[in-house]
N, C-alpha and C positions, 0 to 999 in steps of 0.2 A: 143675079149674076148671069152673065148673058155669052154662051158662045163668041169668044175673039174679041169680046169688049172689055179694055182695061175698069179694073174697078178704083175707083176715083183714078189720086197719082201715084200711088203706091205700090201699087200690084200690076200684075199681068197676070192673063188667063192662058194658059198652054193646055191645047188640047190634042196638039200630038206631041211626041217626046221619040225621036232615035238613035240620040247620046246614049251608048253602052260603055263608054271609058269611064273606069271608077278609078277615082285618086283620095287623097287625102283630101280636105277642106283646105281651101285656098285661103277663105277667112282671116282677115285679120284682128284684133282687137281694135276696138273702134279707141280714139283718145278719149279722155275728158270735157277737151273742149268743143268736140265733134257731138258730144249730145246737149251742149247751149244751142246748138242750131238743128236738132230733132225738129222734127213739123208736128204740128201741132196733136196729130193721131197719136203719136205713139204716148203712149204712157196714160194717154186722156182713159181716164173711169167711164165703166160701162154702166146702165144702167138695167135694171134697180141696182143701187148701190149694194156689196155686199157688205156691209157694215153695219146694216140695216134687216139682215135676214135673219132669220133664223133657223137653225141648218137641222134639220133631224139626224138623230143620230142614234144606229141600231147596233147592237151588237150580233153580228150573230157566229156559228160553229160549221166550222170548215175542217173534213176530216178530222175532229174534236178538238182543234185548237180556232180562238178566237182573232174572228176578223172585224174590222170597222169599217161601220159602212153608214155615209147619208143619204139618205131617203128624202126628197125631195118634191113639192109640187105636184100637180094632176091638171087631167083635161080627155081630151079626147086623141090627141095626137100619141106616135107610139113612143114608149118611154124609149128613154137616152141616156147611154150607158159612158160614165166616163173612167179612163184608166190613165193612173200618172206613168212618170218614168220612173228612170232610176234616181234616186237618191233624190225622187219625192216625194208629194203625201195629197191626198184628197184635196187640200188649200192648193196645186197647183192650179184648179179649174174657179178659186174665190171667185173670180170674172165671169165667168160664162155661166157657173147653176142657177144666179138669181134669173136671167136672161129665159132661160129655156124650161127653166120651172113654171113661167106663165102660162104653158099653154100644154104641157107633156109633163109626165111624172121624171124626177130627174135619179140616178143613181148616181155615186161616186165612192170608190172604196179605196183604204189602205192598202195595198197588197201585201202580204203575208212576211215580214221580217220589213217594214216602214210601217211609219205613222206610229200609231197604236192596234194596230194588229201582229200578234205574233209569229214568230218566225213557223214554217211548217214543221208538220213531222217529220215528216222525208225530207230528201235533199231541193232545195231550190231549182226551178228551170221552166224553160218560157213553157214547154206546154202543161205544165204543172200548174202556173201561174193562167194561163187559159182556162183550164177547167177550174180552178177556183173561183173566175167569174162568172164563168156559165153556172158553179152552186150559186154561188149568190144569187143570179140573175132566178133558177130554182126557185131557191128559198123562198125569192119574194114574190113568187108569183106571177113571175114573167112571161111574155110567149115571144111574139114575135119584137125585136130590140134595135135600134139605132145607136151604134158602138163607134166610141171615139177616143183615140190613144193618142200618147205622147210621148216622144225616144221610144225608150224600151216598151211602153205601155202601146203603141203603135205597133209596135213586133207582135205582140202579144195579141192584140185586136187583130190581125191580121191570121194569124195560127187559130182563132176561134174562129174566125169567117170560114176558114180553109176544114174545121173540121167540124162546126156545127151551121151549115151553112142553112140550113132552116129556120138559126135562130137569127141572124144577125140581117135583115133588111138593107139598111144603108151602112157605109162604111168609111169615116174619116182619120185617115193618116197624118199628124199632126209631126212634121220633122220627127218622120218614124225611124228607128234603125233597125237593123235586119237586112239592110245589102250589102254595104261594102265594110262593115265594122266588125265583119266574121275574119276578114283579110287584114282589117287595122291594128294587130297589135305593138304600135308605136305612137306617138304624137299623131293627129289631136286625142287618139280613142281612148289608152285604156290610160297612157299619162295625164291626160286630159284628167280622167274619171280620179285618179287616183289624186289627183290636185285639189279637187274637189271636195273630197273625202275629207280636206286638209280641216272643214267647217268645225268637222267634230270637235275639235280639240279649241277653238274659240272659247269656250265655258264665260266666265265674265268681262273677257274681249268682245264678246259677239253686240253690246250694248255701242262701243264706242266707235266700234267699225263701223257699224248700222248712220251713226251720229254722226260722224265724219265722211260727206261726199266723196273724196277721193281715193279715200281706205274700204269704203262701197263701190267704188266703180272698181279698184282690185279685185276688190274678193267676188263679184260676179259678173265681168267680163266676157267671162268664156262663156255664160250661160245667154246671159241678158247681151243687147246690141249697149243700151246707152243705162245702165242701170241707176245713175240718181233721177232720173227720168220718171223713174218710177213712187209711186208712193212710198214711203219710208217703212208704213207699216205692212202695207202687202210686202213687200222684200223681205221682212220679217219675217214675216208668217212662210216664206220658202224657204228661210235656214233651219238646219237642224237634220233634216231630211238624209245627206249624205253620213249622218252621224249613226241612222239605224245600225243592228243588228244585221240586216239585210242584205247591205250596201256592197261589200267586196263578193257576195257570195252569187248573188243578182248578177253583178257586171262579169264574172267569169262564167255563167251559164248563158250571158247576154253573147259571149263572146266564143263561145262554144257550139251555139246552133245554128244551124244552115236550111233553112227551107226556100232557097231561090229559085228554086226549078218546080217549087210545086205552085209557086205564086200567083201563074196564067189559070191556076183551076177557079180564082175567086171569081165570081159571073155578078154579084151584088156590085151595085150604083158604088163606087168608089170617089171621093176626094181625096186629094193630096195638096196639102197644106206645108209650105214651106218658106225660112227665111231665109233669105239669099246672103245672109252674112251670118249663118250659122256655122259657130268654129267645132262643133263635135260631130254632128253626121253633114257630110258634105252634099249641095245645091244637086251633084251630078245624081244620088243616093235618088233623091224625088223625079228624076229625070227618069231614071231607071224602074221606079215602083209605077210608073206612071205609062211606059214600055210595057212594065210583065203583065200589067192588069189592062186588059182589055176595055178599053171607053171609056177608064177613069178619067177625072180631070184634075188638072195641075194648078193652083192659085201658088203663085211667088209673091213675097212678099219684100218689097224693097227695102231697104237698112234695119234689116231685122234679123235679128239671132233665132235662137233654138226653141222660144219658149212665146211664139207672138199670140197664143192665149191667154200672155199675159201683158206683153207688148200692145200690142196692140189688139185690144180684147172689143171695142167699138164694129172694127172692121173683122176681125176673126166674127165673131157672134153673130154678124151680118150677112155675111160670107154662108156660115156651116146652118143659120136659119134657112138661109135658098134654096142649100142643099138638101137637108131631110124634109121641108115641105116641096121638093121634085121637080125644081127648075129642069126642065132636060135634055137629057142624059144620052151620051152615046153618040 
């Protein structure tokens, strides 16, 4: 990925950004029939297949409650740290740990009230949720880490950069929130979220929604650009996730902190990964993380929502390889 050079016909590379107007997401929902004529990238499976893997999986104790975590691959390169969003789960990243497992040891954890990890002791909130990766990262004998977030997990990767900046080397913002979703509480952000949440309650609906393409492009629209686009079974494997424990108590601490003034202290190699038809943190949100952090760089990604590590996981994997092997910077 090369300064100023679009990658393939998807993307654009933005390497400056001085759009400070933050609004809501302009995004629309894409139709139905607007993902029969998706190109050929998006939804296309990444290689190794993860269906094909087999994922390690450790438990370990976080302030005395249990978190989950996979362990993943080795090599020589620095391990690579992944964080979901809200009302996700480890299987956000199914695409990308077989990828980056070949050649770096891979991490991926539930955070603490998702997945199979329980809810904390104390109350939920991003820098709560920061230091609980930095134990893991501990635990496992980590030192120095390649950290990559998504939504809220992006907030959250960015608050560890900001306070253990020894630990965290390179730095991928995946459609992070943390700019203008502390000012959104209306449509798309927190009703957005709360529509979302709608998942939980699917119980033995959730089979024939999945089974039925147009009752799948409903139910994850707001998330996904062209959702039957995608595998049947990966879409699976991301429902559920709004249903945790976790999930309202996450999005009102998501929605509660403000660290935008301190953002210009990150000084590590930063990407900024976003879909240009993402309906929950708005295009201008990357424009702006991309302003505060000094010589990050911006990939947009064209007819793509919120989620294109999952989208489009060929060219994201592609993309965030270049990056922490040190295409460069600056």
């Amino acid at each position: 990925m090369r300064r100023g050079r679009p990658m393939r016909d998807i993307s654009l590379l933005v390497t400056t950004a001085r759009r400070k107007l933050l609004i809501p997401s302009s995004a629309r929902p894409a139709s139905f029939r607007a993902g029969l004529k998706a190109d050929a990238d998006y939804g296309a499976t990444a290689e190794p297949d993860w269906r094909r893997t087999e994922f390690g999986v450790r438990r370990l104790e976080v302030d005395g409650r249990g978190v989950n975590v996979i362990d993943l691959g080795s090599g020589g390169r620095t391990p690579a740290v992944f964080v979901h969003g809200l009302g996700g789960t480890w299987k956000n990243w199914l695409e990308n740990l077989p990828a980056f497992a070949l050649g770096r040891r891979v991490i991926a954890l539930d955070l603490p009230g998702f997945g199979e990890s329980e809810l904390p002791a104390g109350e939920i909130s991003i820098s709560g949720y920061a230091r609980c990766v930095e134990d893991v990262c501990r635990q496992l004998g980590l030192a120095e880490i390649d950290l990559i977030g998504n939504s809220m997990g992006g907030f959250v990767s960015a608050e560890l950069a900001l306070t253990r900046p020894d630990r965290v080397r390179r730095l991928a913002l995946v459609d992070a929130a943390g700019i203008s979703i502390v000012d959104l509480l209306r449509w798309p952000a927190r009703t957005a979220m709360r529509l979302i949440a709608v998942q939980a309650g699917w119980g033995s609906a959730q089979r024939s929604i999945l089974l039925r393409p147009r009752l799948r492009h409903l139910a994850f629209r707001a998330v996904m650009r062209h959702p039957t686009r995608l595998a049947i079974d990966l879409v699976a494997e991301q429902a559920g996730g709004p249903g945790m424990p976790g999930f309202l108590l996450a999005m009102d601490a998501l929605l509660s902190y403000d660290f935008r003034d301190r953002l210009s202290e990150i000084r590590c190699p930063t990407l900024i990964v976003h879909g240009e038809e993402d309906m929950l943190v708005p295009v201008a949100d990357a424009h702006e993380w991309a302003r505060l952090i000094e010589g990050s760089q911006l990939l947009l990604l064209k007819d793509t929502g919120h989620v294109p590590m999952l989208e489009r996981p060929r060219t994201f994997n592609a993309a965030l390889t270049e990056f922490l092997d040190g295409y460069p910077h600056g």
